[in-house]
Legacy VTK file of the C-alpha trace (Angstrom):
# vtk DataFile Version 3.0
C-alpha trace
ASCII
DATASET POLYDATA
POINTS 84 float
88.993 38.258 75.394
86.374 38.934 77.113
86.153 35.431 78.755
82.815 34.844 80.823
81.967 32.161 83.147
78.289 31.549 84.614
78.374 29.381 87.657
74.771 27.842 88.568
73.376 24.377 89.609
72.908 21.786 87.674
69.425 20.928 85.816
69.559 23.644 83.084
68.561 22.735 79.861
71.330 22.661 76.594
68.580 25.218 75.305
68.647 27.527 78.395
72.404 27.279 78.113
72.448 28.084 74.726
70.056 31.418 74.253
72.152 32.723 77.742
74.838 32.555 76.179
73.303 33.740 72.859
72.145 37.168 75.138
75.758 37.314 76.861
77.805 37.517 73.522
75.456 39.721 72.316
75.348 42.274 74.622
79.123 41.757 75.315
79.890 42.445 71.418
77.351 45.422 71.595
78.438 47.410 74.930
82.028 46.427 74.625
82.397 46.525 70.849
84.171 43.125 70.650
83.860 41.081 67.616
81.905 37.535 68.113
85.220 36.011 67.716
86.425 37.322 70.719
83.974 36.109 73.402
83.972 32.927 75.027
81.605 31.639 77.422
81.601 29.082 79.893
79.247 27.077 82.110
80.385 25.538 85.109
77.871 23.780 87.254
78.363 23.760 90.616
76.340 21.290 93.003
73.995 22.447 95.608
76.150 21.296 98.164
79.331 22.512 97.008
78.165 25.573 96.054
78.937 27.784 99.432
82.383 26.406 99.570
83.236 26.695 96.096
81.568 30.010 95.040
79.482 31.793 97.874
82.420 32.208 100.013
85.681 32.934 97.548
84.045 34.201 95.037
81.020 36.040 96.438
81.960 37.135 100.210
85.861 36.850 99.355
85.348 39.667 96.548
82.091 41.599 97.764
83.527 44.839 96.859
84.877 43.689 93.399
81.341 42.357 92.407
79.723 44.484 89.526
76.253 42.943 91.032
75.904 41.920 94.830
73.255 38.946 95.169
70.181 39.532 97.451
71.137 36.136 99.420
73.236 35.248 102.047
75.076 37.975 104.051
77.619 40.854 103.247
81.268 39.998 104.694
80.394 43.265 107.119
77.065 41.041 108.491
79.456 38.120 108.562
81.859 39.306 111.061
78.832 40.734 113.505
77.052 37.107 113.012
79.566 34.244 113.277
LINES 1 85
84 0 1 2 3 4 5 6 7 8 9 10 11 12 13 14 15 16 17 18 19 20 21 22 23 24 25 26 27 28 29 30 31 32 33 34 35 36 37 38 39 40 41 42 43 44 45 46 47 48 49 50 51 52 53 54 55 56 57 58 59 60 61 62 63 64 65 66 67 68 69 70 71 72 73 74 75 76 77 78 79 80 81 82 83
């Protein structure tokens, strides 16, 4: 514990991967004052096409006030109900 999952599209190299998740444990050891052995990390690539189904609107819209970071895309669920 602490378990982190990145969702993104496809096309990002084992080497991007890598050093992000590199800078995540890092940081999560430092500011939370976990040991390495406690952090896992995982990558789950979502297509393009899937990805307002499967992430925009559960994850994103579903739990806009639960978000520690609201994206500068797409609509708020308040914009959502005034533009159907």
């Amino acid at each position: 514990m602490p378990h982190v999952i990145v969702k993104l599209w496809p096309g990002k190299s084992d080497d991007q991967k890598c050093r992000l998740a590199d800078a995540i444990a890092r940081d999560v050891t430092d500011i939370l004052g976990y040991g390495d052995d406690a952090v896992s990390i995982l990558f789950d690539e979502v297509a393009p096409g899937d990805w307002a189904e499967r992430v925009h609107e559960p994850e994103i819209l579903g739990r806009w006030n639960d978000l520690a970071k609201q994206p500068g895309y797409g609509a708020s669920p308040v914009d959502q109900r005034h533009h159907p």
